[in-house]
N, C-alpha and C positions, 0 to 999 in steps of 0.2 A: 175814665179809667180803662175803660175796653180798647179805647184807640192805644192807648199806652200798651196794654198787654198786647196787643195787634201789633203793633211798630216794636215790641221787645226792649220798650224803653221801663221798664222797673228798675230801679236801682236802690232797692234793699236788698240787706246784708245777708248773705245765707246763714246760719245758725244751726246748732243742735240744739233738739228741744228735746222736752217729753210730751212725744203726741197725744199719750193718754190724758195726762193732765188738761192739754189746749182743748181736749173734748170734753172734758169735764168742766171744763168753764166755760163753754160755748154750752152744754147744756144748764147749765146755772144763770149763763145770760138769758136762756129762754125759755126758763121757768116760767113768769107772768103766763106768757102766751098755751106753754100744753097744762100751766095748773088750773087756769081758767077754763079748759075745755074737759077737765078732770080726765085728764088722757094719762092710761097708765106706761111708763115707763121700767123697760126690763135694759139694765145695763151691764154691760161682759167688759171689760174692759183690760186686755192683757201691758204691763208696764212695758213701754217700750222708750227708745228715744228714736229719732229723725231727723238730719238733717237735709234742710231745703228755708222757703222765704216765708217766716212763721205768720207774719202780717197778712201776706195771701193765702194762706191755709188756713188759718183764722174765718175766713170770707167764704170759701166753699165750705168749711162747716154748718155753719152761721144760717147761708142757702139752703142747704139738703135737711138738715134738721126745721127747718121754718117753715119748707115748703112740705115735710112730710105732719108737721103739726096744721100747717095751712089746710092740706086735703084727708086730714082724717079728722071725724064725725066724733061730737064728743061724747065722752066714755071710750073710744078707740085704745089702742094698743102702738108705741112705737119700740123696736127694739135696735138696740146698738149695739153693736161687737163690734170688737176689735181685738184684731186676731196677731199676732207676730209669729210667723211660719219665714218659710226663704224669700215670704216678700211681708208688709205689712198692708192686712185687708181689714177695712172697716166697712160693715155692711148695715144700714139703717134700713128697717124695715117695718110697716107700715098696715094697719089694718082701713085705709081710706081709698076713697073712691078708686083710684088707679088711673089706668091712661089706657086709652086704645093705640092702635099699634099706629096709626098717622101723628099721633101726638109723641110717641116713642120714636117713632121715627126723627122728627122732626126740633124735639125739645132743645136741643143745640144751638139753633139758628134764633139768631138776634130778632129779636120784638115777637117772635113765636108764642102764644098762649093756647093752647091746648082748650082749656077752660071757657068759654066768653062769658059766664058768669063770674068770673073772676077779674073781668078787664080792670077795674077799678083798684085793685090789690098791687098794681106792679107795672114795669113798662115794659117782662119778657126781657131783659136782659141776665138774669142772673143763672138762668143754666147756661148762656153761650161764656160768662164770665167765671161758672165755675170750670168749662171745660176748658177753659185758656187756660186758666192756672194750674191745670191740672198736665196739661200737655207741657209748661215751661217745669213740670218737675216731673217729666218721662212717665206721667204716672198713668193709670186706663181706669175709667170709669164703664161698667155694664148696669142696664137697667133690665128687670125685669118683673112685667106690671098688666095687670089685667083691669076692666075696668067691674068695679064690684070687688073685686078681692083685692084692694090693696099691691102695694109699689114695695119695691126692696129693689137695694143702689149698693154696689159695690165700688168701693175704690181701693184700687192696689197702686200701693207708693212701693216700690223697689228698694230692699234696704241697703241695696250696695248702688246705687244709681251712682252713675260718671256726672260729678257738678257740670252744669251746662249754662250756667248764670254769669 
């Protein structure tokens, strides 16, 4: 799939959705994993809709949430907002370990693990996978993350973006 988004070979359909929704079932998909960890959840959720390719937004959901349940300590805390202003901001934020600033730097680049306690969990392709998809729908993702005090991930989707699909 990475080559694909590499070569800009997707060819799903663009759609309007309601983003809020696809977040709410991405966290329902990932109930098992933060209820087992009894990690509490604070959800903000403003209705919005979006159009763009809902099958790959689905995916960097899916990511950012899995990996903010993956690196926080159970009993932790994740919070999500979602925010609809002159762009749409979704910000998941994290009371887990965090990242120092070479792994921040670096979390982009394909097979990159941060972690080596974690080598076992993943093969390091799904933040270069979320950032593809996130670039094929003009969108910017910021990280900002200490290590001890927890990670918070912004993603701004543009609600007026020029389709580029």
């Amino acid at each position: 799939q990475i080559s694909q988004l590499d070569n800009d070979r997707i060819f799903l359909e663009e759609a309007e959705f309601r983003l809020d929704e696809q977040i709410r079932q991405v966290i329902l998909l990932l109930e098992p994993n933060w209820s087992k960890k009894n990690i509490d959840l604070g959800i903000d959720l403003d209705e919005c809709t979006y159009r763009g390719k809902e099958e790959l937004l689905v995916q960097v959901w899916v990511n950012l949430l899995d990996n903010a349940i993956k690196f926080t300590e159970p009993g932790g805390q994740i919070i999500i907002r979602l925010q609809k202003r002159e762009s749409l901001r979704l910000r998941i934020a994290d009371t887990g370990s965090g990242m120092d600033e070479e792994t921040r730097r670096r979390v982009f680049e394909q097979f990159y693990q941060g972690d080596p306690s974690r080598k076992l969990e993943g093969a390091g392709l799904g933040m270069s996978i979320v950032k593809r998809i996130l670039d094929l729908h003009a969108a910017d993702i910021f990280i900002d993350s200490e290590p001890g005090k927890g990670t918070e991930i912004e993603v701004v989707l543009s609600s007026k973006k020029p389709s580029q699909f």
